[in-house]
C-alpha positions, 0 to 999 in steps of 0.5 A: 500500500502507498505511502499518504503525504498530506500537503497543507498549503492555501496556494493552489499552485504548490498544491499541485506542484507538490501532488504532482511530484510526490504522484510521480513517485507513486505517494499518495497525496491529499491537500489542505488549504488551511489548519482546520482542515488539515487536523480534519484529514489527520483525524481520517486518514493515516498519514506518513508525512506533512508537508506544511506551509509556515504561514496558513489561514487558521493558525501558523505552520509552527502551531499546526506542527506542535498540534500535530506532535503532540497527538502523533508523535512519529509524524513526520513534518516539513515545513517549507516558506518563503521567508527564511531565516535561521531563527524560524528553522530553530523553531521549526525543529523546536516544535516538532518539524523534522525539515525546513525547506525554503521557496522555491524549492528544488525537486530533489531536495524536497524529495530526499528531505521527504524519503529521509523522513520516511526511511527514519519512519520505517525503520521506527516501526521495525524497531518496534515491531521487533521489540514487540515480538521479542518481548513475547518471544523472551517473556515468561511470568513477567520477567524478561530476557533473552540471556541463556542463564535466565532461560535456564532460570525460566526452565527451572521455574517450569520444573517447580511448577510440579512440586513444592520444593523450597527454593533459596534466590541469590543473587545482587540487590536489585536483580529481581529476586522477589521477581522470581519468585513470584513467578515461581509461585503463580506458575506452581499449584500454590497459586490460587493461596497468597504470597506472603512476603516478609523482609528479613532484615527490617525487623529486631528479632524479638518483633521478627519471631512475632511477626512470623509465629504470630501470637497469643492475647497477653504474650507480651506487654501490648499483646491485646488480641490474638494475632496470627503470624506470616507463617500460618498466613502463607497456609495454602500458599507460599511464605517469601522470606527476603534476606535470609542472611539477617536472621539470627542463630536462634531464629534459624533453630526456630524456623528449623521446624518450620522447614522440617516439619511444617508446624508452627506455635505462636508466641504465648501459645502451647497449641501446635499448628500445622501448615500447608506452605512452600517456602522461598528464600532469598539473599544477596549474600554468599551463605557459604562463607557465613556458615564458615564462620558461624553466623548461618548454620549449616542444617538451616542453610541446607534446607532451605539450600534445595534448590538453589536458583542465581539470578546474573546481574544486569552487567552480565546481560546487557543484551536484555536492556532493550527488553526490560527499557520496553518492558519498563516503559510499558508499564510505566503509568507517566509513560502510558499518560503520553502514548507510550514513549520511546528510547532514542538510539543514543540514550539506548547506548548509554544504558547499554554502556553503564555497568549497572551496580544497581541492576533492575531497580537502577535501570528502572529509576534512571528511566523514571527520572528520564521520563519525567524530564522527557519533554515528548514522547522520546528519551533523547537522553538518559542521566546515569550517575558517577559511579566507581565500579567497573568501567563502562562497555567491559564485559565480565571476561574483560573484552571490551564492548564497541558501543560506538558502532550502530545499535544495529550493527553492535546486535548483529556483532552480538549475536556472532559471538554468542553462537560462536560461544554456543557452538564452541561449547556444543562442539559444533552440535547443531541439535544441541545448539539449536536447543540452548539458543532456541531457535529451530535447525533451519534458522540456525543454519541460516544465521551461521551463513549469514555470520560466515560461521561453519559447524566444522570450525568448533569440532573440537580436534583430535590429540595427536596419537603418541608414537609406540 
């Protein structure tokens, strides 16, 4: 289907001077003589472009293109006049314009200022097509990424769903362990009960014995009614507890019974209560070294050690930020207010610069403050803090990132490495390739011709035979 170019413009001569250039290279075209009936055609027809006079009857050229962008925001405007100045080309961009062209004009100007707007068009609407597709593709219970590790997250959360084994989440602040485990609860048999979550660490243990066991009218000075506690809350269900490091040696002996036993007795009671429960654990703290020292003892950390899940830090996955930004600016409610909002292509490489030492939780305050900041629907630039940790664009094997290139190239340098990691570590296995990178045989096939990589390249070679 043609491309519709909207001309407005109260002289009839550039009317048709225009509609019959843009004819010639086979547009659609319509014309308006003046601002109200240009916004009328807007509302009626999906238009790839404007051609707009600076001075029309109704308003300014310049109020119409602010109208324009502020309700449509990918559509494409050229402002064309008689009086040029530098002052009015300023402004016209200010406003939204994404050309200023003067009269009288040459035809091939207007025609490559108008297919540069609308190849930027294009390749707008591919973008975000694709990230909408890879947002499908890569999502599982609201989590995103096309990282191999966190696929081999999502596959053990698919495994839990079976079973009510208790799960310990580590990894750093910010990665999106409550995250996970939400997921394993509303993907599991428990999901109809409630998650129950409790912060470990926000608590003195006097109040945290309470606010887990629950207790009895009287147990202690305050104490004027029954209360019950998160564990016996959870029944039915799943109890979340939020680092786990901070808990103390008796505290652990206690919720031992919990963990072996599914029993419960509240504070000031004598009454032993049975629970139905899953428990998840979580931490960002290495657990082995404090049971070392004596701070986590050793039958606790095993029980609730059963199955470990690691979530990486975002550093170790840059290649999900283009994800998680679409993701975040979804469901952000300010986003949402305008239309949604994009990222720009150089606010896009400075997130995938940064290293990240908050994770998710950073990158979705610095969007927030971006968002608020934005003045229209696009996040031209991105405020990162000063930080002190590892430079930007290292990797954790210490290779260097290019992040200069293209977005679009930087992608497809990308993929090349990771199949050529895939490959190498499957030998040149075409089935066991396919498999962890999740894409059928013949598309495998393809992206290696399209990298120049060969199956025969990655077989690992035969040891030279010692002589006899």
């Amino acid at each position: 289907m043609a491309q519709r170019i909207l001309v407005v413009d109260d002289d009839p001569l550039i009317c048709r001077q225009l509609e019959d250039l843009y004819r010639e290279r086979h547009y659609d075209v319509d014309t308006a003589g003046s601002a109200p009936e240009a916004m009328a055609l807007l509302e009626q027809y999906d238009y790839a472009l404007g051609v707009v006079d600076l001075k029309i009857p109704g308003t300014d050229g310049l109020s119409l293109t602010r109208q324009i962008h502020e309700r449509w925001s990918d559509f494409g405007v050229i402002i064309i006049t008689g009086y040029a100045s530098i002052k009015g080309a300023v402004e016209a961009i200010r406003q939204g314009a994404n050309d200023y062209i003067t009269k009288p004009f040459e035809r091939e100007e207007i025609l490559l200022a108008t297919e540069k707007i609308l190849e930027k068009r294009r390749l707008l609407d591919e973008i975000s097509y694709l990230r909408s597709q890879l947002s499908e593709r890569f999502s599982f219970a609201n989590m995103v990424s096309r990282n191999p590790a966190m696929h081999e997250i999502f596959r053990t959360i698919e495994a839990l769903s079976q079973n009510d084994a208790t799960v310990l989440i580590t990894g750093e602040s910010g990665t999106g362990k409550e995250l996970a485990a939400r997921a394993v609860h509303f993907q599991g048999r428990r999901k109809a009960g409630r998650f129950v979550a409790i912060n470990c660490a926000a608590f003195p243990d006097s109040l945290l014995e309470a606010e887990l066991f629950g207790h009895e009218r009287g147990a202690f000075t305050g104490a004027v009614q029954d209360r019950i506690g998160k564990i016996e809350l959870a029944g039915g269900g799943t109890l979340f507890l939020d680092e786990i490091e901070s808990i103390s040696l008796p505290m652990q002996l206690k919720l031992l019974r919990v963990l072996e036993q599914r029993e419960v007795e509240k504070l000031g009671g004598n009454r032993i209560i049975k629970v139905n429960i899953r428990v998840i654990a979580a931490t960002n703290r290495d657990l082995e070294p404090m049971i070392a020292r004596g701070e986590i003892r050793e039958d606790f950390f095993y029980r609730i050690n059963v199955v470990p899940i690691v979530i990486p830090p975002l550093r170790d996955r840059l290649e999900d930020i283009p994800l998680l930004v679409t993701e975040i600016l979804k469901n952000n409610p300010h986003a949402r207010e305008r239309g949604g909002m994009r990222v720009s292509n150089k606010a896009l490489q400075a997130l995938m610069s940064y290293h990240w030492p908050g994770n998710v939780r950073e990158l979705g305050n610095v969007l927030e403050r971006s968002i608020l900041k934005a003045a229209g629907p696009m996040i031209k630039d991105v405020d990162l803090p000063n930080s002190t940790g590892a430079p930007a664009g290292v990797t954790g094997s210490g290779r260097t990132r290019d992040y200069e290139l293209p977005l679009r190239e930087f992608l497809k340098r990308a993929e090349k490495d990771y199949l050529a990691s895939v490959l190498r570590r499957a030998r040149g296995g075409i089935s066991s390739t396919s498999k962890h990178a999740m894409v059928d045989a013949a598309t495998l096939h393809r992206k290696m011709k399209q990298h120049g990589l060969k199956r025969e390249d990655f077989r690992r070679p035969r040891e030279p035979q010692s002589g006899g």
